[in-house]
C-alpha beads as a LAMMPS data file, in Angstrom:
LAMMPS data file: protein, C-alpha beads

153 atoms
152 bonds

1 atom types
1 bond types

-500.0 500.0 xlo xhi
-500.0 500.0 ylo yhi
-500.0 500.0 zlo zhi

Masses

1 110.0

Atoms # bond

1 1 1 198.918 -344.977 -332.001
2 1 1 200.303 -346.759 -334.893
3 1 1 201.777 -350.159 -334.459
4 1 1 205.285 -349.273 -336.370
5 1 1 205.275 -346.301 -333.213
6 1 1 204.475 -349.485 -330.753
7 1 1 206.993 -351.459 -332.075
8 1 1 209.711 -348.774 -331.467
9 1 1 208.866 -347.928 -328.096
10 1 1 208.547 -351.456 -327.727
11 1 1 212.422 -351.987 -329.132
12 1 1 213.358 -348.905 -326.896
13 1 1 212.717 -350.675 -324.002
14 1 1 214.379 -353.679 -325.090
15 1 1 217.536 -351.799 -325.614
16 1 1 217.213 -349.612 -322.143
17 1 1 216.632 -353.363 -320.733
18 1 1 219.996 -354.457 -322.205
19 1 1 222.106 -351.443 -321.605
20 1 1 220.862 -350.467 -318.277
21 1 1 220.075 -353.941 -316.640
22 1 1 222.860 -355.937 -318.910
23 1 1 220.689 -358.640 -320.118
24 1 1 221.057 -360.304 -323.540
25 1 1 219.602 -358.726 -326.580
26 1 1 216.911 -362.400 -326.770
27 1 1 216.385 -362.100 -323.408
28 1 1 215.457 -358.394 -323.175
29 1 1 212.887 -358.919 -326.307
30 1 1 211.194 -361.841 -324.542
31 1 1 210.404 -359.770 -321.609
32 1 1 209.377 -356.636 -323.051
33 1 1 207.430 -359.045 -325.975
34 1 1 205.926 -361.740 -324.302
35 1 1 203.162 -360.276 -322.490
36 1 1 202.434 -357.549 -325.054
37 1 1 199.337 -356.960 -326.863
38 1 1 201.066 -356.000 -330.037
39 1 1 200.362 -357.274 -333.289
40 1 1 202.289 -359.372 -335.118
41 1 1 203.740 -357.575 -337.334
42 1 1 204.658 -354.830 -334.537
43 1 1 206.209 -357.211 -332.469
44 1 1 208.487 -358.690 -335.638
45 1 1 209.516 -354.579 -336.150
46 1 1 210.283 -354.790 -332.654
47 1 1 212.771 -357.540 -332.867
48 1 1 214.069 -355.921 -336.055
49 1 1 214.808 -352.548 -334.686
50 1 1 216.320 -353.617 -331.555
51 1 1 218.611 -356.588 -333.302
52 1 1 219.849 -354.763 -335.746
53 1 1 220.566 -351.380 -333.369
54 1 1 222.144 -354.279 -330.776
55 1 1 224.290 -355.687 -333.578
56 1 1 225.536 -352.396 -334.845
57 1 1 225.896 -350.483 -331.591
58 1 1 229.848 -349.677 -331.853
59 1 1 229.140 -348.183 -335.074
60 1 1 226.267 -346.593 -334.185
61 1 1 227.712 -345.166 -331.213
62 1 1 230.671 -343.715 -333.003
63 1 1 227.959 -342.101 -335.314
64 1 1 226.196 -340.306 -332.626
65 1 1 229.518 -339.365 -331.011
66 1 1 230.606 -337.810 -333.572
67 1 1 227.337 -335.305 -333.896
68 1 1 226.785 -335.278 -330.523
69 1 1 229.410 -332.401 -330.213
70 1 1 230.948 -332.341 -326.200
71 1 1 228.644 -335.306 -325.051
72 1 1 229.854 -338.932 -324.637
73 1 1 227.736 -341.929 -324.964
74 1 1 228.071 -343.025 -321.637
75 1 1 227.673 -339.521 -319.918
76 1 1 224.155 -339.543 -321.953
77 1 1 220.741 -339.891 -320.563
78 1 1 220.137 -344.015 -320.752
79 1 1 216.668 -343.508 -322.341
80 1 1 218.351 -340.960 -324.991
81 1 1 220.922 -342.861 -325.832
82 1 1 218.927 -345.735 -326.586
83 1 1 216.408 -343.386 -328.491
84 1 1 219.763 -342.065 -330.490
85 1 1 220.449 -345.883 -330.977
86 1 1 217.576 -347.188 -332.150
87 1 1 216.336 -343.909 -334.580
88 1 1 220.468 -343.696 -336.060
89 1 1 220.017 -347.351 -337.144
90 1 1 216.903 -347.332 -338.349
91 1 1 217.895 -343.988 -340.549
92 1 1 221.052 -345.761 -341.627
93 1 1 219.347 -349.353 -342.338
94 1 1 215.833 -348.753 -343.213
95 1 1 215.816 -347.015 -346.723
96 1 1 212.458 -347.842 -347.095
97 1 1 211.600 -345.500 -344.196
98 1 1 211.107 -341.199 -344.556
99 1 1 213.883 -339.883 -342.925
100 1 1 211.440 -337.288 -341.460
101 1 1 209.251 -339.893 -339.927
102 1 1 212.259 -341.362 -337.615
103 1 1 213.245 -338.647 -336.599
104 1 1 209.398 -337.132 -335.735
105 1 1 208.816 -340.509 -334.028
106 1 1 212.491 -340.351 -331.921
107 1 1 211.420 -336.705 -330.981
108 1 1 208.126 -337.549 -329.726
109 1 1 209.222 -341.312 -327.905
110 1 1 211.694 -338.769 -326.230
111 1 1 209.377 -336.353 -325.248
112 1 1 207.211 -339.358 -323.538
113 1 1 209.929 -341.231 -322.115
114 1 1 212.529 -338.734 -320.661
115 1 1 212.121 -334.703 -321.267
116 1 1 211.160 -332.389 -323.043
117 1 1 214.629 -330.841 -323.913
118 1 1 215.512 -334.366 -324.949
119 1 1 213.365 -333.942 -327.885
120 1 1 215.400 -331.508 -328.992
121 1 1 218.773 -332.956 -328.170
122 1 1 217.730 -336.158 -329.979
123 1 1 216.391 -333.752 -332.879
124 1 1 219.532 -332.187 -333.191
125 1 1 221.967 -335.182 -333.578
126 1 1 219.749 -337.220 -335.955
127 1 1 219.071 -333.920 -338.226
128 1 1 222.994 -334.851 -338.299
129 1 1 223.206 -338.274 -338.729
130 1 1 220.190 -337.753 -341.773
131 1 1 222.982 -336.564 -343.894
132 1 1 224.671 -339.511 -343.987
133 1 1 221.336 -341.299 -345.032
134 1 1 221.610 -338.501 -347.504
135 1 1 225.390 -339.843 -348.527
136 1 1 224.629 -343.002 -348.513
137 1 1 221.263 -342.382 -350.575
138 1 1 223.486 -340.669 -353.582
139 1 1 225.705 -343.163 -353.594
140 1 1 222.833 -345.295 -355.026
141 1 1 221.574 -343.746 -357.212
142 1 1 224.964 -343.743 -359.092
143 1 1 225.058 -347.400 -358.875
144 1 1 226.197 -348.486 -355.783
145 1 1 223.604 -350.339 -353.641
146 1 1 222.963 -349.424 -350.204
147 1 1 221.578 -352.542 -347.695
148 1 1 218.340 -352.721 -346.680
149 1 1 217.639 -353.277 -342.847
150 1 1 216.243 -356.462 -343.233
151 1 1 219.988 -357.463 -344.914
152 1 1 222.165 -356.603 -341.405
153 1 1 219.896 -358.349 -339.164

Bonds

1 1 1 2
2 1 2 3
3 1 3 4
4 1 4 5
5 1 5 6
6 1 6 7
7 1 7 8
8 1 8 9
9 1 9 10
10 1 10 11
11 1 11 12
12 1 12 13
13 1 13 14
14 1 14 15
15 1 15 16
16 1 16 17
17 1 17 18
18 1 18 19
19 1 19 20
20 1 20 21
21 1 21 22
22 1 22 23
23 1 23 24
24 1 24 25
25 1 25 26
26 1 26 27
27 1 27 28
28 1 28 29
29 1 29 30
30 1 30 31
31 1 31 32
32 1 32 33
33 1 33 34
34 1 34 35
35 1 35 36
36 1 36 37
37 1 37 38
38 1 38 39
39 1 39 40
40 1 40 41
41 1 41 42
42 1 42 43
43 1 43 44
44 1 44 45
45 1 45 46
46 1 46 47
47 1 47 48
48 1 48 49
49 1 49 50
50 1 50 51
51 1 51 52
52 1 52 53
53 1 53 54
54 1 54 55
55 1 55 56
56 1 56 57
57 1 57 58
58 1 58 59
59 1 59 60
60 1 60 61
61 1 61 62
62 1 62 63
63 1 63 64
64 1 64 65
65 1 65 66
66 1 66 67
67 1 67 68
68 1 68 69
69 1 69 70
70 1 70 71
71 1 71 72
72 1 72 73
73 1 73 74
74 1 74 75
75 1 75 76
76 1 76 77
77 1 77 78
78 1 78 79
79 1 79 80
80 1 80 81
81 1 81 82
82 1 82 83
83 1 83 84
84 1 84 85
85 1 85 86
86 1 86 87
87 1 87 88
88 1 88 89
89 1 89 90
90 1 90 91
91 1 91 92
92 1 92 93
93 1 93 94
94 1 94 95
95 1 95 96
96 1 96 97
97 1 97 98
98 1 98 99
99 1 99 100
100 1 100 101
101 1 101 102
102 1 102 103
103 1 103 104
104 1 104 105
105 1 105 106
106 1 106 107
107 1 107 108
108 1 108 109
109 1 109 110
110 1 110 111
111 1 111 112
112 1 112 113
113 1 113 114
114 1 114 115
115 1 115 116
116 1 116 117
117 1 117 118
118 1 118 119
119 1 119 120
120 1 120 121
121 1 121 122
122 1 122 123
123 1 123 124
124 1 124 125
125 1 125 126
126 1 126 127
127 1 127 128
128 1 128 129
129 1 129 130
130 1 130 131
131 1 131 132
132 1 132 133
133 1 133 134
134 1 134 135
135 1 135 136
136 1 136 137
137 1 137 138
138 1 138 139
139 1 139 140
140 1 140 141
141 1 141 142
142 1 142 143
143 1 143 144
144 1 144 145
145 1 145 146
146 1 146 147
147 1 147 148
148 1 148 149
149 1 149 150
150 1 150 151
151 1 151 152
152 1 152 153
């Protein structure tokens, strides 16, 4: 396994951690982090991910309840929720990642951590939320600059 998938299964549970047991975002990382054999570098994309998803969750959460057509956030499986977090901001902030790879990666972390319909639940609203990657994408291309994820965190 790759350490970029580590590091997002690794920021997974830090947001589960903070939604379900309603810890802080620092204190969350530290536990799921500390005893870790992660590299470096997968540990740093660890803390990225789940920052940035933590400090844009209202948005994000409007995103996905918008696709996620007669399901609300809270009424959602914890671990697919968090998956829906986690790959929508990393779509949204990470230009510098294939959109197909997050969304192959949330599909499989959701087959491993919850079921295996959730795969295709979580497929379903992120083949969505792609398109405003998409929007977003055109947008620069005719000038207008589009953040990195490294600038929101």
């Amino acid at each position: 396994m790759g350490f970029r998938r580590q590091a997002r299964e690794s920021a997974l549970q830090i947001l589960y951690l903070v939604d379900v047991g309603k810890i802080k975002g620092e204190e969350a990382s530290r536990a799921c982090l500390a005893e870790t054999k992660l590299p470096p570098r997968a540990k740093k994309f660890a803390e990225q991910l789940s920052a940035g998803a933590l400090l844009h969750s209202a948005d994000l959460d409007k995103t996905i309840t918008k696709y996620a057509e007669n399901w609300e956030i809270g009424r959602m499986a914890a671990v697919d929720r968090n998956i829906l977090r986690l790959a929508a901001f990393e779509l949204l902030h990470y230009k510098e990642t294939p959109v197909s790879v997050v969304i192959d990666e949330a599909v499989e972390i959701a087959k491993s951590f919850s079921t295996h319909d959730s795969g295709k639940f979580v497929n379903g609203i992120l083949d969505k939320i792609k398109i405003e990657r998409e929007n977003a994408e055109s947008k620069l291309e005719t000038g207008k600059s589009l953040p990195t994820g490294r600038d929101h965190i």
